[in-house]
C-alpha positions in Angstrom: 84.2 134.3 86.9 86.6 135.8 84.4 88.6 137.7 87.1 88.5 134.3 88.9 89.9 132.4 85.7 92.8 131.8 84.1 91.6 134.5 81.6 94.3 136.7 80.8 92.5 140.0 80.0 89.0 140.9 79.2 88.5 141.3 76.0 85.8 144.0 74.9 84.0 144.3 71.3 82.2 148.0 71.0 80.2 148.1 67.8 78.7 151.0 66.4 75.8 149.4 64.3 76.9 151.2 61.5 80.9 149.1 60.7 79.2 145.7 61.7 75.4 145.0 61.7 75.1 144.6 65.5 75.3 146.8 68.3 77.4 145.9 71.8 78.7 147.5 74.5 79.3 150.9 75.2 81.0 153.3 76.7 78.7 153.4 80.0 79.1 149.5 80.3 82.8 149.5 79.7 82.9 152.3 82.8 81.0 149.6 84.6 83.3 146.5 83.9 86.2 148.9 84.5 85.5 149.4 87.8 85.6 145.3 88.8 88.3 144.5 86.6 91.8 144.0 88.1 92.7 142.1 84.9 93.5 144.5 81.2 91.0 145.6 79.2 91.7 144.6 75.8 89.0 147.0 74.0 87.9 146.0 70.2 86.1 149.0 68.4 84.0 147.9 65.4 83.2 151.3 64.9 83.3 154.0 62.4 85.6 157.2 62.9 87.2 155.3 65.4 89.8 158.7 66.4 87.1 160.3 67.6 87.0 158.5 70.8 90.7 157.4 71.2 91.2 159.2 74.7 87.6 158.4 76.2 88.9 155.0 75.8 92.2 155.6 77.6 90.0 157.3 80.6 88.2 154.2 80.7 91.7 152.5 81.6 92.1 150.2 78.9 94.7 148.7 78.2 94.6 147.8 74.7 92.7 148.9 71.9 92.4 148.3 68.8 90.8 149.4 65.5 90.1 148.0 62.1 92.0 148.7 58.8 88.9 149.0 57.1 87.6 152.1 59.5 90.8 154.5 59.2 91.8 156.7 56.4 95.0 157.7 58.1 95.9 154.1 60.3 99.4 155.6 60.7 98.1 158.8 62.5 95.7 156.5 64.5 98.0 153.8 65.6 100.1 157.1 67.3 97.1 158.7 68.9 96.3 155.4 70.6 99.6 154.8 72.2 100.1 158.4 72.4 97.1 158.2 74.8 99.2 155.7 77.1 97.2 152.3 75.5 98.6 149.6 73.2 98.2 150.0 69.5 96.1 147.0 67.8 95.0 146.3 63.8 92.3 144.1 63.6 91.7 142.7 59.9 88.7 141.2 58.3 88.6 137.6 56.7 89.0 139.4 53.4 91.5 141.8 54.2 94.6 140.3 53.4 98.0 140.3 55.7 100.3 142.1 53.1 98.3 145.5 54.2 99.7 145.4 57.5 103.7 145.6 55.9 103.9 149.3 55.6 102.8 149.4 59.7 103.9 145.8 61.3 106.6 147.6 63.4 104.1 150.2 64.9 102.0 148.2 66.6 101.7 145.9 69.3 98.8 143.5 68.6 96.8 142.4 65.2 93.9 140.8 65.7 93.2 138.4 62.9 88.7 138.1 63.0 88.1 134.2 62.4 84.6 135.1 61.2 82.7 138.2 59.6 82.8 140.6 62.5 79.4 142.1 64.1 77.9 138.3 65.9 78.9 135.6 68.5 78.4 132.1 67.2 79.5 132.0 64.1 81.6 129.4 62.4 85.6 129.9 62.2 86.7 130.6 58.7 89.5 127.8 57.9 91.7 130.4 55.5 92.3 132.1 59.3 95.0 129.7 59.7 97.0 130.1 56.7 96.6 134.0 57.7 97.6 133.5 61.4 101.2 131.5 59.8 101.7 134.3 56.8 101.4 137.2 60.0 103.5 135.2 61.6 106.5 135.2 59.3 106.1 138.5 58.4 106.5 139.6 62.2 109.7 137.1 62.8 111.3 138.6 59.6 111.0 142.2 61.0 111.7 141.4 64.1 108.9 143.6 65.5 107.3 142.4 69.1 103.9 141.8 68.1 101.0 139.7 69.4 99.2 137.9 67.0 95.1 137.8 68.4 92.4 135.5 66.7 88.6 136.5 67.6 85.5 134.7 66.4 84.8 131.1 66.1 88.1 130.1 68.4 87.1 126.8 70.7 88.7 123.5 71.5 88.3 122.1 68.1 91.0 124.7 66.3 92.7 126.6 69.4 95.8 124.2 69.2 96.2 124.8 65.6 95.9 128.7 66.2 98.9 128.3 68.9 101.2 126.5 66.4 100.9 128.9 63.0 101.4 131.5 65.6 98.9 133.0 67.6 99.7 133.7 71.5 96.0 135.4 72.0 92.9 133.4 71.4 89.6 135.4 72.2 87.0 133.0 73.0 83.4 134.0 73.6 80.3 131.4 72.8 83.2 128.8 73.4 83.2 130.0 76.8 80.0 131.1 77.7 78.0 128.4 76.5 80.2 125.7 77.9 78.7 123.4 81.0 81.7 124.9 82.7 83.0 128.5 81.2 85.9 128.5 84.2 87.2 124.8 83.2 86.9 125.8 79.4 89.3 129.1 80.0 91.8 126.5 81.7 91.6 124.5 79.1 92.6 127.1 76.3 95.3 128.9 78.3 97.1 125.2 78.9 98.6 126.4 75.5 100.6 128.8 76.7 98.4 131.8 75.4 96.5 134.7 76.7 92.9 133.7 76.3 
């Protein structure tokens, strides 16, 4: 259905158990998508020691991936090893992780991914201070001038996808949205009629 969709990429959370309180996919099941997928993998590690596994990922063929602030001691050194390995670089931030932490880095990357909710479960509700983040990542891209997309993920639906797009977002990940919709495909059409990647 996904490949069928509007969808832009497929968008993959790995958790650990140990950075968020859940555990997802893995590396096996990643192999397995990888091999159906004609669309990018966009690859999310809530993990600890994320380095450790940078080019496992890139021989899984994603595209993307991205890790969190709050998992890297040396972000700098990671953000190279990633795109070093042939894969976008992302920074995904935590509700309580503010914007200003990304300055020192912005023009190194290729993707933040701003987490609408307390990472580690589907379903939650979105976090309303996610917008005023989304517009203050926003200007600080525009006045470097880097090329960055700005991701939200967790609690993104109808409801606040619109207000997303216009503080500055041009990636909305969208998961119980979409799966528990009577119609996922229609619901992936009608979040990528705003011009994002969804």
């Amino acid at each position: 259905m996904i490949e069928r969709s509007r969808a832009g990429w497929h968008h993959i959370d790995i958790m650990d158990g140990v950075f968020v309180p859940n555990i997802s996919f893995g590396m096996p099941v990643l192999k397995a998508i990888a091999r159906h997928a004609n669309k990018p993998l966009d690859v999310h590690l809530m993990i600890v020691d994320p380095d450790r596994y940078i080019q496992a990922f890139a021989d899984l063929n994603a595209a993307n991936l991205t890790v969190h602030i709050e998992a890297c001691n040396h972000l700098h050194r990671t953000v190279g090893a990633i795109r070093e390995a042939g894969m976008k670089a992302g920074v995904a931030l935590n509700p309580h992780t503010p914007v200003n932490s990304l300055e020192s880095i912005i023009e190194d990357i290729d993707l933040v991914c701003l987490m609408g909710v307390n990472p580690g479960f589907g379903g939650q509700s979105f976090i309303k201070n996610t917008l005023k983040k989304t517009a203050e990542l926003r200007a600080l891209i525009d006045a470097r001038g880097a090329q960055v997309d700005i991701e939200i993920d967790g609690g993104v639906d109808a409801s606040n996808a619109s207000a997303l797009v216009a503080a500055g977002a041009n990636v909305l990940v969208a998961g119980s949205a979409v799966f528990k919709a009577d119609n996922p495909e229609a619901m992936i059409a009608e979040l990528t009629t705003l011009g994002v990647e969804a």
